[in-house]
N, C-alpha and C positions, 0 to 999 in steps of 0.2 A: 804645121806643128808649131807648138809655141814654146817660147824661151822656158817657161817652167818646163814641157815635155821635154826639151831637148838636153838637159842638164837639172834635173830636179835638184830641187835642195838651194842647188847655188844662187837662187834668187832670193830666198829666204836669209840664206847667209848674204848676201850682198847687202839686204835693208835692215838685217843686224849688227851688219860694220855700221853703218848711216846712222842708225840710231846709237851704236857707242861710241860715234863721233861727236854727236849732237847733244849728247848727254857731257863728255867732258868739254864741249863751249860754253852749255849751259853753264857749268858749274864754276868756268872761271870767269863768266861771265858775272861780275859780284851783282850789280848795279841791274842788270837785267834789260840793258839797251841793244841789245844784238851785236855790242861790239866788245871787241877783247880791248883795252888798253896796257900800255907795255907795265904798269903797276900793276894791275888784275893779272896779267901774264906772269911778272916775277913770284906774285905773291900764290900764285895758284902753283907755278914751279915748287917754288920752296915748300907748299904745303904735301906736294907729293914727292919728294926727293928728300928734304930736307937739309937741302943747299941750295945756293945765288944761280940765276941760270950762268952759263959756263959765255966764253967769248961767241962759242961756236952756236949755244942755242937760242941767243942773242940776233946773232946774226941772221938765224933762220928767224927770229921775228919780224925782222925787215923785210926778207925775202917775202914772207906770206902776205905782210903790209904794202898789198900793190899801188894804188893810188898814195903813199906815204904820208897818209894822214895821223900815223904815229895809235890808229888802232886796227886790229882785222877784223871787217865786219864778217858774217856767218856766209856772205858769198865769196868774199875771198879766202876761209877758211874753207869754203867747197871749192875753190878752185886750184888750191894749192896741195888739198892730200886728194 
């Protein structure tokens, strides 16, 4: 039996979370390099909030930022949600 038989639907929904993840990287992705920098980050924050990111969601910037090259590429953006 296969993982669609055994749970239909839920794979479907699985690679439509994927793709509305990869959709909001894209989009704060300004520059189109596969990397978020913490200015693309702030600036994508504020355009969807419309406020500074806060200390806290800051901090999860760093967190997602594994190798602390000060941007998240798209695979540490897969490895952190």
């Amino acid at each position: 039996m296969s993982l669609q038989e055994e749970a239909p639907g839920s794979l479907d929904a699985a690679f439509g979370l994927a793709e509305a993840l990869l959709e909001k990287f894209a989009a704060a992705d300004v520059d189109g390099d596969q990397r978020v920098t913490r200015a693309e980050f702030d600036r994508y924050y504020r355009a969807m909030t419309g406020r500074a990111p806060s200390a806290r969601e800051s901090s999860r910037f760093a967190e997602c930022d594994l190798d602390g090259d000060g941007a998240i590429s798209i695979v540490e953006f897969g490895q952190y949600v």
